[in-house]
C-alpha positions as CSV (number, residue, x, y, z in Angstrom):
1,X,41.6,-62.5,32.8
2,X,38.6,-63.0,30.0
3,X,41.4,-61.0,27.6
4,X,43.6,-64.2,28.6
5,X,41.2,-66.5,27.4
6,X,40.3,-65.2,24.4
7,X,43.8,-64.2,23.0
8,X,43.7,-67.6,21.1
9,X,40.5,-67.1,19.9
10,X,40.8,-63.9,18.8
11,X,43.7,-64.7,16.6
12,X,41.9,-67.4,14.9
13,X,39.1,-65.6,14.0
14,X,41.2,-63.3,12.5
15,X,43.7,-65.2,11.1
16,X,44.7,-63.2,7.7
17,X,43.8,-65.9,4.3
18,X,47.3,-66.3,3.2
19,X,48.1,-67.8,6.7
20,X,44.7,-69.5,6.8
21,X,45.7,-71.1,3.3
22,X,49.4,-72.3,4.3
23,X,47.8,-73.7,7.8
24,X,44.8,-75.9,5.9
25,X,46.8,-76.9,3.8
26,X,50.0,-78.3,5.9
27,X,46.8,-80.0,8.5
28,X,45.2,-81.4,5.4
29,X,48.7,-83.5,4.0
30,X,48.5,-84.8,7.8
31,X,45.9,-85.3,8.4
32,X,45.0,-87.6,5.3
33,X,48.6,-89.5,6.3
34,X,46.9,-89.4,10.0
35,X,43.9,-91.2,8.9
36,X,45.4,-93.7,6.4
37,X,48.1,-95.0,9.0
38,X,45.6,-94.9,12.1
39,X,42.1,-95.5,10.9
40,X,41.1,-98.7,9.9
41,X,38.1,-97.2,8.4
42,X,40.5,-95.2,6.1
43,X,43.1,-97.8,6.0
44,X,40.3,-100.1,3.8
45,X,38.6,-97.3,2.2
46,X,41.7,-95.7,1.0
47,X,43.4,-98.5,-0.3
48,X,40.0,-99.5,-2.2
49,X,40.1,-96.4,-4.3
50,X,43.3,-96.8,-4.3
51,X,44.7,-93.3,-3.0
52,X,48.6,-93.0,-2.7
53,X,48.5,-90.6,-0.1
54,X,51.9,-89.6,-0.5
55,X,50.8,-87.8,-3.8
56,X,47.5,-86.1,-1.4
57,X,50.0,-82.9,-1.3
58,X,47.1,-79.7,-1.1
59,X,43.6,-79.4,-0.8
60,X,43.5,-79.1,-4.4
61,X,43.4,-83.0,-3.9
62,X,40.4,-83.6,-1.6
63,X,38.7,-84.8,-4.7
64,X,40.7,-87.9,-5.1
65,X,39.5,-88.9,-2.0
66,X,36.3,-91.1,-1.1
67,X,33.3,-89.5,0.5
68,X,32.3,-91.0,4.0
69,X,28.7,-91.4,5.2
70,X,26.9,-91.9,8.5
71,X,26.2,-95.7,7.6
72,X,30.0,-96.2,7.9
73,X,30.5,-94.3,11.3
74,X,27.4,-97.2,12.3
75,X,28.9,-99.8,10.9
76,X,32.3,-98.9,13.0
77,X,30.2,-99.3,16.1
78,X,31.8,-98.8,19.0
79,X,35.2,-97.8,18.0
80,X,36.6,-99.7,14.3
81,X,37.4,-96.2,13.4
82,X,39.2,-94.8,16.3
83,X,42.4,-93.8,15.3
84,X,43.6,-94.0,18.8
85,X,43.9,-96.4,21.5
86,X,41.1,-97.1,24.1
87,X,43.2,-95.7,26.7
88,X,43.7,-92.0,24.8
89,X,39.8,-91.6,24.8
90,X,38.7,-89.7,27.2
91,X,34.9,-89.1,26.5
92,X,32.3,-90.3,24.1
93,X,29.6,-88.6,22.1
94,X,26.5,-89.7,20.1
95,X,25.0,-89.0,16.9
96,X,22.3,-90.6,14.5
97,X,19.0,-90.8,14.9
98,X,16.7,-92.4,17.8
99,X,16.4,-95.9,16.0
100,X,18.8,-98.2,14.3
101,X,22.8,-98.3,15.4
102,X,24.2,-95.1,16.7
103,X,27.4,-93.7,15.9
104,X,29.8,-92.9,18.7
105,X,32.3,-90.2,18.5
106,X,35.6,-90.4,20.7
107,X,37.4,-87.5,21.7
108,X,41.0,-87.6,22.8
109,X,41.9,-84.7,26.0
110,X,42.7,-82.7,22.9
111,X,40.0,-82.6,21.3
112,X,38.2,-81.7,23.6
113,X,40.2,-78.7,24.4
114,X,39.7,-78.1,20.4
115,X,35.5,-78.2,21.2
116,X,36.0,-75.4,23.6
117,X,38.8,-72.9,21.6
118,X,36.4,-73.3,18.8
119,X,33.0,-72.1,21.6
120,X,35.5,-69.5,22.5
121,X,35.7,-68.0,19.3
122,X,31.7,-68.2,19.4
123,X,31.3,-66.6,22.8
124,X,33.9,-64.2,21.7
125,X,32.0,-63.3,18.5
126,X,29.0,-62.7,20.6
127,X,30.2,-60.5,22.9
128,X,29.7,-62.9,25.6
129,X,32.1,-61.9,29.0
130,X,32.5,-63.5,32.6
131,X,30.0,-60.9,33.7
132,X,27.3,-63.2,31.7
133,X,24.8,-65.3,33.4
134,X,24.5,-68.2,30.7
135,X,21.2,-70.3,30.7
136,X,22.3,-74.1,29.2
137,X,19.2,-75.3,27.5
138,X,20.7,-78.5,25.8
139,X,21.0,-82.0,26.8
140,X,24.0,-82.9,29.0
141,X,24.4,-86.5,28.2
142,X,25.4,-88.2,25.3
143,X,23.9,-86.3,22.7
144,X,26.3,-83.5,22.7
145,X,24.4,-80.3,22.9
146,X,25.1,-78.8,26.4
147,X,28.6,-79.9,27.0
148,X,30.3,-76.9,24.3
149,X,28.6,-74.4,26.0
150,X,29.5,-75.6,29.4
151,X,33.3,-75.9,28.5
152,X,33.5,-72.3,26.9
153,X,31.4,-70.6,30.1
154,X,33.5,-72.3,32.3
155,X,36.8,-70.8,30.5
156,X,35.6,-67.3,31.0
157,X,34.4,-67.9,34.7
158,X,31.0,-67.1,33.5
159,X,27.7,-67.8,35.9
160,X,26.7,-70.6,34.4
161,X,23.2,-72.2,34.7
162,X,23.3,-76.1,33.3
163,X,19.7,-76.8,33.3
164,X,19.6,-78.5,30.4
165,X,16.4,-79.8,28.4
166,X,12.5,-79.5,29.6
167,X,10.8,-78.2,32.6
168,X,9.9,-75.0,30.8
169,X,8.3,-73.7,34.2
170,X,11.4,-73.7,35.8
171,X,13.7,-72.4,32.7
172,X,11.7,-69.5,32.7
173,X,11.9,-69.0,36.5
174,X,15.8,-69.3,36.7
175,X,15.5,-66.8,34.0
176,X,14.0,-64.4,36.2
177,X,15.4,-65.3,39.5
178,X,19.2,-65.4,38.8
179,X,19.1,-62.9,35.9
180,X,19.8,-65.2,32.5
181,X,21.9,-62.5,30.5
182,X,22.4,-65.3,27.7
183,X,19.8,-68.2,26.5
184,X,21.7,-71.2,24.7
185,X,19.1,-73.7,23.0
186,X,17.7,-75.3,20.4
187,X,16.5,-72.8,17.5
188,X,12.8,-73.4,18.4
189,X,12.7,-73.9,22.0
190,X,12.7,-70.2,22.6
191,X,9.3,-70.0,21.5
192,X,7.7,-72.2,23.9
193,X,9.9,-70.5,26.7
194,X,7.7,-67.8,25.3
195,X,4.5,-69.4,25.7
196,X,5.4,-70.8,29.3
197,X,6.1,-67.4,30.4
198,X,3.1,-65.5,29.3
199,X,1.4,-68.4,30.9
200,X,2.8,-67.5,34.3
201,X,2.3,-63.7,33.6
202,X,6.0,-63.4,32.5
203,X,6.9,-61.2,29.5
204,X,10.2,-62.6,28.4
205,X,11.0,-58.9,26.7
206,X,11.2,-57.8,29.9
207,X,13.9,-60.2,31.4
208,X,17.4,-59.8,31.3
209,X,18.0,-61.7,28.2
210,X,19.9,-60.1,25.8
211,X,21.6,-62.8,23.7
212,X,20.2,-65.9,22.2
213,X,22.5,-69.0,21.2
214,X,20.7,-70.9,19.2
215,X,21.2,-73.8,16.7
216,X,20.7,-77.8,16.3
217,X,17.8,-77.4,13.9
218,X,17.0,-75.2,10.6
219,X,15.2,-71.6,11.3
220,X,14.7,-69.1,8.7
221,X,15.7,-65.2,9.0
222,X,12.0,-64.6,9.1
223,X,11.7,-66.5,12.5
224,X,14.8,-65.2,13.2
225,X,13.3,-61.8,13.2
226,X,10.0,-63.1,15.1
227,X,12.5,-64.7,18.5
228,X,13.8,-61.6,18.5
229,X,10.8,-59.4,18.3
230,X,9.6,-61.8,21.6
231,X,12.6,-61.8,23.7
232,X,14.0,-58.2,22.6
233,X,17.5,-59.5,22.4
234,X,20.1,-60.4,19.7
235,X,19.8,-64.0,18.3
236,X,22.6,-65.6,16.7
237,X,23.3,-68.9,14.6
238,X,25.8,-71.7,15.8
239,X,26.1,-74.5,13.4
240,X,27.8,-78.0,14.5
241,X,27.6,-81.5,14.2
242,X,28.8,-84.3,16.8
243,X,30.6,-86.0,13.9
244,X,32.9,-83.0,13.8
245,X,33.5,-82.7,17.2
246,X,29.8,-80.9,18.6
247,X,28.0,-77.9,18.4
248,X,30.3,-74.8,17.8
249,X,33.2,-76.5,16.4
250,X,32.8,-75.8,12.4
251,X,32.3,-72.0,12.6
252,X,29.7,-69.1,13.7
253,X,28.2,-66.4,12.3
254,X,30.2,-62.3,12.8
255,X,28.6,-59.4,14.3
256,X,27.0,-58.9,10.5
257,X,25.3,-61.7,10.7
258,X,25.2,-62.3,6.9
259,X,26.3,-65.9,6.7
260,X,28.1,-68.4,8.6
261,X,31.9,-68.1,9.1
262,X,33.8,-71.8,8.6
263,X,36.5,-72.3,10.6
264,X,39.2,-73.3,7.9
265,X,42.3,-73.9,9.9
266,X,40.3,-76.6,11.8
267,X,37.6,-77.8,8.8
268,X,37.7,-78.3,4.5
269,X,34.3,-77.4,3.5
270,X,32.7,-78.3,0.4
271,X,29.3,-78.1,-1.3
272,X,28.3,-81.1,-3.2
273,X,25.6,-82.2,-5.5
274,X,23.8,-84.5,-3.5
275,X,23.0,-86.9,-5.9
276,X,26.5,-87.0,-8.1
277,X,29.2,-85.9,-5.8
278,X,30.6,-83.4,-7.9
279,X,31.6,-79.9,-6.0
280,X,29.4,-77.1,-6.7
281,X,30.8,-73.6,-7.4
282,X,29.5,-70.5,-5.3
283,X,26.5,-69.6,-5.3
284,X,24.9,-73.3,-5.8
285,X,23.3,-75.0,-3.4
286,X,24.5,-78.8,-2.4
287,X,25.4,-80.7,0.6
288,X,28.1,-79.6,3.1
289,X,31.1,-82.0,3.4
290,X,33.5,-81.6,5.7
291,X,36.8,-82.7,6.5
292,X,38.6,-82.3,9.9
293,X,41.9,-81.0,9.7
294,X,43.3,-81.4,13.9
295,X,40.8,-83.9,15.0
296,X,42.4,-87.1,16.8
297,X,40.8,-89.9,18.0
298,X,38.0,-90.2,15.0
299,X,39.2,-87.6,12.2
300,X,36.7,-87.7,9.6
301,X,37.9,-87.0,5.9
302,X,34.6,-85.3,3.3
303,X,32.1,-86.9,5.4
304,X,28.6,-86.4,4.3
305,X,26.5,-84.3,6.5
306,X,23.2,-84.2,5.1
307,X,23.1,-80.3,5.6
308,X,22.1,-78.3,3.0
309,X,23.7,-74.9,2.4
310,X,25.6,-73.0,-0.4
311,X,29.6,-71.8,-0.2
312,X,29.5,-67.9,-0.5
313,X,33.0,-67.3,-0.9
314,X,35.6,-65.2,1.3
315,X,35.1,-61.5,2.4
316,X,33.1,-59.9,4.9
317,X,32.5,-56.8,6.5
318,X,33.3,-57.9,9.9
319,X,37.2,-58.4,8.5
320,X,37.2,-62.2,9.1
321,X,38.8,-63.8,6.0
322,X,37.7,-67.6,6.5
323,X,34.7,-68.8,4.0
324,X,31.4,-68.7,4.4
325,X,28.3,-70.0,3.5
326,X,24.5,-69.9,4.1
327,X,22.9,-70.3,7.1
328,X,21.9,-73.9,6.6
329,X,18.3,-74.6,5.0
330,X,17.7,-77.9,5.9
331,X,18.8,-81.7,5.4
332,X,19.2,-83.6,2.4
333,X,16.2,-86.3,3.2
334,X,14.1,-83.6,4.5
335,X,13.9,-82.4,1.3
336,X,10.1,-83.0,-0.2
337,X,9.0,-83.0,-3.7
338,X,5.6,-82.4,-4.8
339,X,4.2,-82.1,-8.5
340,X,7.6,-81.5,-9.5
341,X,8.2,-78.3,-7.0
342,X,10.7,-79.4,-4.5
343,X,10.8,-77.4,-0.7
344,X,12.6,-77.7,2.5
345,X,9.8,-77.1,5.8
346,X,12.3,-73.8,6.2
347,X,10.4,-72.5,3.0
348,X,6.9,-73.0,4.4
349,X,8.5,-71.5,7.8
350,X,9.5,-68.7,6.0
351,X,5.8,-67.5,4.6
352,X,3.9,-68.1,8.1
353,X,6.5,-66.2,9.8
354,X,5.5,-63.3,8.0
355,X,2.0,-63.5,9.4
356,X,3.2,-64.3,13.0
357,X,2.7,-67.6,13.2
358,X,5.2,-69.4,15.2
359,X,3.7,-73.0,15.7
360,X,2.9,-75.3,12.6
361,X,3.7,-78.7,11.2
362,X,3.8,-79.8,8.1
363,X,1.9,-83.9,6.8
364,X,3.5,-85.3,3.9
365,X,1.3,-88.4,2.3
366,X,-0.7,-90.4,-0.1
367,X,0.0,-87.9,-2.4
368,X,-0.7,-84.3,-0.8
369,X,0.7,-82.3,1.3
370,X,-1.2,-80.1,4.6
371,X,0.4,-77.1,6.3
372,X,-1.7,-76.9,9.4
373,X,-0.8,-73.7,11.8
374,X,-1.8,-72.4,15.2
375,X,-3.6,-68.8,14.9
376,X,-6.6,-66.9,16.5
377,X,-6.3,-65.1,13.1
378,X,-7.5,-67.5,10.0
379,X,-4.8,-66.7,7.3
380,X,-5.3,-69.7,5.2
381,X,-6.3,-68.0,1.6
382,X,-3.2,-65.6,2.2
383,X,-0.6,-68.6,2.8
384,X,-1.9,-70.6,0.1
385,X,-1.5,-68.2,-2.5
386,X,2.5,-67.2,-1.0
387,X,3.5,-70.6,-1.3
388,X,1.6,-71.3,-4.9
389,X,3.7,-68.2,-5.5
390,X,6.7,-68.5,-4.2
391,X,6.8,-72.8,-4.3
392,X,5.2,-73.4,-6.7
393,X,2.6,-76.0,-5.0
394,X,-1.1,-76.1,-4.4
395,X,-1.1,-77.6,-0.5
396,X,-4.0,-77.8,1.6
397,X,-3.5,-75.5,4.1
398,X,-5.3,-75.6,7.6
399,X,-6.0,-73.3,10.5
400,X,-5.9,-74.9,14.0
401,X,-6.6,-73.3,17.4
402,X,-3.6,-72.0,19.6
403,X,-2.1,-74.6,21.5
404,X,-3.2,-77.6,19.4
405,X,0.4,-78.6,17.8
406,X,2.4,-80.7,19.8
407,X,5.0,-79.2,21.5
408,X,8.7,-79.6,22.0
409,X,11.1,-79.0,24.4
410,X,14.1,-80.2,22.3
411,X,14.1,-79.9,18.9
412,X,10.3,-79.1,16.9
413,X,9.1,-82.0,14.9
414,X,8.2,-79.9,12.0
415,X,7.9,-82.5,9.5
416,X,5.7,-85.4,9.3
417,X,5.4,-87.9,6.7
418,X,2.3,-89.8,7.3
């Protein structure tokens, strides 16, 4: 039955590049067509940088297209880019942030079905099977985060647990009670499962838990490393953005685990320079743009993301033949610059990591900048002169006691700009 389910899934994992190419390709002429005749976004935006699209004939082309941004999609609130009918949408999702106009994505009954063939391929990558007992730590609602795990569990008649945020007491005693083979969440949430648990007398190595899904936020290899240390399982990175359909729909990361795999017969990815638009070569970190290429009640063509990553070209070990790129490091306005040193809080994560420190937060203001962290162990000198190093800044760094950061049961609030 599971073999059933992931046929497709397999096959467009491994789909060799030449077909990969011929497939982007053909979806990208249509898709730009798509757009222009049933957008209205596009429809104006095209026709004011004035794009023949009948001359839009490869990829090759993207570049003569107009970028789109996030203050678009809010200024098409509720649905002035829908390239379908009211009656064809089936479901809404929501993205922005927690203030100002959101930005509602429409799905069609097909793309929806395309969320979940691209989960499979996740699940598939993982290793996960039917005989899985899959712990849903996202939000069911309209933030998208639970819902792509929920349709690809479903698929493979796995025992599925949709829990969903908070209540960490309870998280961590379904865990133990029903057996949680695989944890789904948000990249930091793991940790305070952690916490929770050794609060109750719980060592989370010791529960079933074996596989860790975990995305929605930036987390550095060296935290990585740490989750895993914790939980004694296998962690792995699933990128996503509601705009392109919700978590798991751009790509995943192989067995190797050595960068994330983009799903090129369903997205164009591109690096950019943030500032002048102009694509990056390999090797030279930008901003991810992507186009969707089988998208169809909001298609989006080189929308801006606000990721930040690098393209590292095509070949892996694995045998998958679509791009990749870096796990991402952050967001474009996340980006802090200090005395001329510019960092991303991934970079600070990655030097308290290595000391063990899982909890920290990071004040940005009046002109300084203070890394405060949770330890019993004061390792203040020691991090100060890694990130002088390594950054190239001079912050004030501050021991706190354990438990003293704010916690989060969603995703951490590692920045603050005071």
């Amino acid at each position: 039955m599971i073999e059933d389910v992931y046929k497709e899934a397999r096959r467009g994992v491994y789909m060799r590049r030449r077909e990969i190419e011929k497939m982007k390709n053909k979806r990208f002429r249509a898709i730009v067509r798509y757009a222009f005749w049933r957008s209205p976004l596009y429809r104006k935006k095209f026709k004011e940088a004035k794009v023949d699209v009948d001359k839009i004939r490869t990829v090759e082309d993207i570049a003569k297209l107009p970028f789109t941004t996030k203050q678009e999609l809010r200024e098409s609130y509720p649905l002035k880019a829908a390239a379908v009918p009211k009656e064809e949408i089936v479901r809404i999702q929501m993205s922005g942030g927690t203030t100002g106009q959101p930005v509602i994505i429409p799905y069609t009954r097909k793309d929806v079905e395309q969320w979940k063939e691209m989960m499979l391929r996740a699940f598939y990558l993982a290793g996960i099977t039917s005989e899985d007992i899959i712990q849903i730590t996202p939000a069911f609602g309209l933030w998208n985060g639970g819902f792509g795990f929920h349709f690809a569990a479903d698929a493979i008649n796995a025992f599925v647990i949709p829990i969903g945020p908070g209540n960490t007491r309870n998280q961590v005693r379904f865990m133990k009670d029903f057996g949680t083979t695989v944890l789904c969440a948000t990249a930091s949430y793991p940790l305070r499962i952690a916490e929770v648990a050794n609060e109750m007398g719980i060592d989370v190595a010791e529960l079933p838990v074996r596989k860790l899904i975990l995305g929605a936020e930036p987390w550095s290899d060296e935290m990585r490393r740490e989750i895993e240390r914790i939980f004694d399982a296998r962690t792995y990175d699933i990128p996503g953005l509601t705009e392109m359909g919700g978590v798991g729909t751009v790509g995943f990361e192989c067995p190797e685990r050595s960068g994330l795999h983009m799903w090129e017969d369903q997205y164009v990815v591109e690096i950019v320079d943030p500032e002048t638009g102009e694509v990056l070569e390999e090797g030279e970190e930008g901003e991810v743009v992507y186009t969707s290429l089988n998208r169809e009640a909001m298609p989006l063509i080189r929308y801006r993301s606000g990721e930040v990553s690098e393209a590292l070209g095509v070949g892996c070990e694995c045998g998958i033949e679509h791009m990749k790129i870096k796990r991402i490091r952050g967001r474009v306005d996340d980006m802090v610059i200090y005395k001329g040193a510019k960092f991303y809080p991934s970079d600070i994560e990655r030097i308290l990591a290595n000391y063990g420190i899982l909890h920290y937060k990071i004040e940005v203001g009046n002109g300084k900048i203070r890394v405060i962290y949770e330890s019993e162990k004061d390792f203040s000198g020691e991090i100060l002169k890694d990130i002088r190093e390594f950054l190239g800044f001079q912050p004030e760094v501050v021991r706190v006691d354990v438990g003293k950061i704010e916690r989060f049961e969603g995703k951490a609030k590692r920045l603050v700009r005071v």
